[in-house]
C-alpha positions in Angstrom: 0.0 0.0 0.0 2.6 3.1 -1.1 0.7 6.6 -0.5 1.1 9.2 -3.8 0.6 12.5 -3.6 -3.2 12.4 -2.9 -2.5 10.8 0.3 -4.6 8.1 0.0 -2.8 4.5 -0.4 -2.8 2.7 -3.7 -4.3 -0.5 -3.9 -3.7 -2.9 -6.6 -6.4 -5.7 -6.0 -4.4 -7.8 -3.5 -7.5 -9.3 -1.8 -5.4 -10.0 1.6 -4.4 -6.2 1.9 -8.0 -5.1 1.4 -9.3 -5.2 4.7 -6.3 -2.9 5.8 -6.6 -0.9 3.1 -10.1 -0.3 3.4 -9.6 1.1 7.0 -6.8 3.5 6.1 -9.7 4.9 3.5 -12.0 5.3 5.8 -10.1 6.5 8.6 -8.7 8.9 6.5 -12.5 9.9 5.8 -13.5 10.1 8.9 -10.8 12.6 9.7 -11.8 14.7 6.6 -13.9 18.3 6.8 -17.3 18.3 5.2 -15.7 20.5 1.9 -12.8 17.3 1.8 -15.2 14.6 2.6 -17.1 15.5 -0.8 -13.6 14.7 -2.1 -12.8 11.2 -0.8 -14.4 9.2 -3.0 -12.3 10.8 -6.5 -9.2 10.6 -4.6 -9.9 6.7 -3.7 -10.6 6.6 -7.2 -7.4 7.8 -8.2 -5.1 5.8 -6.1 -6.7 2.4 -7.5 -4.1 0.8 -9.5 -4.2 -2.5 -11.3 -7.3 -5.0 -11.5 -8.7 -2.4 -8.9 -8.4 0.1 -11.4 -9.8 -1.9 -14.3 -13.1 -2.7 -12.2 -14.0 1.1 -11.9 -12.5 2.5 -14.8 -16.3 3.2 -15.6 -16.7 5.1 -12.5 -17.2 9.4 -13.5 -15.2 10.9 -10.4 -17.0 14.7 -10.7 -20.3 12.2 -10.5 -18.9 10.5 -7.5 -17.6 14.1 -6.0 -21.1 15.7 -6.4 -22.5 12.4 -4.7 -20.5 13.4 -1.6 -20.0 10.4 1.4 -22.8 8.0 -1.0 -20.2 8.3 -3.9 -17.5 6.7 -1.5 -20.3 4.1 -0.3 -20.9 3.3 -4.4 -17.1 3.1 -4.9 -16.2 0.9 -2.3 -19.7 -1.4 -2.7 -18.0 -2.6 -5.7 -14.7 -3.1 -4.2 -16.5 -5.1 -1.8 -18.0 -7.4 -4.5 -14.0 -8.5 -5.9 -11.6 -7.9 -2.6 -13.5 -8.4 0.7 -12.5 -11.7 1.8 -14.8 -14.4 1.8 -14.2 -18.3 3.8 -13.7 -20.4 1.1 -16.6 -23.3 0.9 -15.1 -27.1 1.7 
């Protein structure tokens, strides 16, 4: 998880970083005024690398700024769907 200039961490679709990942996101978030929260979600966008990248490239970040905190909630719904770890089934 390296950090760019957008201080968000990258993540590259490694399904065992997710979790942590994930946290540092929404810590970060959390932390974030009202005017930078709006932000959050295009920044997440942009530090998504990889498969991670390829499964949002059809994401619009000014639609997912103007959506405020449900754009990050959209973003990471579909990261959810590919990364969060599941049990595997015996």
């Amino acid at each position: 998880m390296a950090e760019k200039g957008n201080n968000f961490p990258e993540f590259h679709g490694n399904v065992s970083e997710y979790r942590d990942w994930k946290r540092a996101i929404h810590v970060r978030h959390a932390g974030a005024t009202d005017e930078q929260g709006t932000r959050t979600a295009p920044r997440v966008l942009a530090a998504l690398k990889g498969d991670a990248h390829h499964k949002t490239k059809h994401l619009d970040p000014e639609e997912l700024r103007q959506a405020g905190p449900e754009g990050l909630r959209k973003l990471m719904a579909i990261l959810d769907k590919s990364y969060q770890w599941q049990p595997e089934s015996l």
